[in-house]
C-alpha positions in Angstrom: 58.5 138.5 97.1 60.3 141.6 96.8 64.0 142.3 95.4 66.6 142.8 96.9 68.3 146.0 97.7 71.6 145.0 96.2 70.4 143.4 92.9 67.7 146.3 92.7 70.6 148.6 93.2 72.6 146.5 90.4 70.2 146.9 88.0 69.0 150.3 88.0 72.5 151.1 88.0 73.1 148.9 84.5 70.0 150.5 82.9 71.2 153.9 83.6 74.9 152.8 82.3 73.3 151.7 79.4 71.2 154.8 78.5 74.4 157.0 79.2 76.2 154.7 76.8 73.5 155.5 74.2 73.6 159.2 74.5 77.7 158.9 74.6 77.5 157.3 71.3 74.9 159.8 69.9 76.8 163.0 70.6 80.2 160.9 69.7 78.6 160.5 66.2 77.5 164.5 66.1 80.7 165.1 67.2 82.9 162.9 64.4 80.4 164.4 62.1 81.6 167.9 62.8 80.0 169.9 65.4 81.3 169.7 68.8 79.4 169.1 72.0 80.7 170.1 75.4 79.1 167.7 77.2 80.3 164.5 75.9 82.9 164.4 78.3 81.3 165.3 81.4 78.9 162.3 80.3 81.3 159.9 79.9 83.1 160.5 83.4 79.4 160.1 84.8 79.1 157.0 82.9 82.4 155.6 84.3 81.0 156.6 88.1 77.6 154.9 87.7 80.0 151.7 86.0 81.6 151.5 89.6 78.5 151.7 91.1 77.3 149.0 89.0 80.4 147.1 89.8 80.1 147.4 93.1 76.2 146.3 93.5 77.0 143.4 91.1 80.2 142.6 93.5 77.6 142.4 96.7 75.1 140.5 94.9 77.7 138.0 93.7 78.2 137.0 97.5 74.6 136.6 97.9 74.0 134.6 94.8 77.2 133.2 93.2 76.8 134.9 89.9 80.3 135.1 89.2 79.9 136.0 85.5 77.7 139.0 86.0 80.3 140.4 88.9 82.8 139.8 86.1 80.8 141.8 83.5 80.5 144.9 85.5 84.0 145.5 86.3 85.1 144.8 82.8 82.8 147.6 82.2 84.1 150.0 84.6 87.7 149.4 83.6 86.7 149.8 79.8 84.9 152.9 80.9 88.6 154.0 82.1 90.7 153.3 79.5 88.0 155.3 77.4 88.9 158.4 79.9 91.9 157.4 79.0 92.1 157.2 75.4 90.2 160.4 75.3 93.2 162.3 77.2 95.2 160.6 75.1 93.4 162.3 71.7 93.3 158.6 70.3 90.0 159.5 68.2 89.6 156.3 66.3 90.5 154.2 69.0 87.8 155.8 71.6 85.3 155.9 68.6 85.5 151.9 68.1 86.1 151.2 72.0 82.8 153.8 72.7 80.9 151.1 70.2 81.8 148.7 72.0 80.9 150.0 75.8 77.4 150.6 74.4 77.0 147.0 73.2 79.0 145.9 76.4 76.3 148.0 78.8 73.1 147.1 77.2 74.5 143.5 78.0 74.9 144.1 81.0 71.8 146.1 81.9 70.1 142.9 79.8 72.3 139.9 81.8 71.1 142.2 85.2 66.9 141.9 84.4 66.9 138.8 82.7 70.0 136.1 84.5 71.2 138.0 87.7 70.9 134.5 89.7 68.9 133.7 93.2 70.0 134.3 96.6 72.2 131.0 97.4 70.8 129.8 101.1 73.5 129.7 103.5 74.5 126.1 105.0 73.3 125.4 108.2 76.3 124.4 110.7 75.3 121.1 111.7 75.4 120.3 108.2 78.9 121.5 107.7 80.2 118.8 110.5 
C-alpha cells in the first residue's frame, strides 16, 4: 500500500524542518561564539516557510485521519518559527538563542511524531449508516 500524498508531503516537509533546525543551531553556536555567518538568517526564514508547509500538509492529513495532536504540533512550530523572526528583528540575543534550542528539539519531534504516529486514513461513514 503506498502513502499518501499529503502525509508523504507532511513528512518530508518535517524532516527537512528538522535538518534546517540543526544547521540554524550550528551556525547560531558559531555565531554566539564570535564569528558571524551571513546565512543564518536567510536559513531561518526558509525554515519558517518549509514550517507552513509542514503545517499545512499536517492540517490536510488531520482531515483524512483525525490526528489532531500532530496538526497541533506543526502550527505551534510555524508560529514559534515567527516569533524567532521576530525576536531576531528585535536583537533579543539570549531570548532567540534559548527559543532556537527549543525549535530544534520542537522539529525533530515533529519530524519523529510524523514517521513514527501520523495516524491512519479514518474511512468515511456510509450514508445509510448515518440515518
Amino acid at each position: 500500500m503506498s502513502k499518501s500524498p499529503v502525509l508523504l508531503t507532511l513528512q518530508i516537509s518535517a524532516l527537512v524542518l528538522a535538518a534546517l533546525a540543526l544547521l540554524q543551531t550550528v551556525l547560531g553556536f558559531i555565531i554566539v561564539s564570535g564569528s558571524w555567518v551571513t546565512w543564518h538568517g536567510d536559513t531561518g526564514y526558509l525554515a519558517f516557510v518549509v514550517s507552513l508547509v509542514a503545517a499545512v500538509s499536517a492540517f490536510l492529513w488531520m482531515r483524512r485521519s483525525g490526528n489532531k495532536g500532530l496538526f497541533m504540533h506543526a502550527v505551534s512550530m510555524a508560529v514559534l518559527f515567527l516569533v524567532q523572526i521576530g525576536l531576531a528583528e528585535m536583537d533579543l540575543k539570549w531570548a532567540h538563542v534559548v527559543l532556537g534550542v527549543l525549535l530544534l528539539v520542537g522539529s525533530a519531534a515533529l519530524a519523529t511524531l510524523a514517521y513514527r504516529k501520523p495516524g491512519a486514513v479514518t474511512e468515511p461513514v456510509p450514508a445509510e449508516r448515518l440515518r
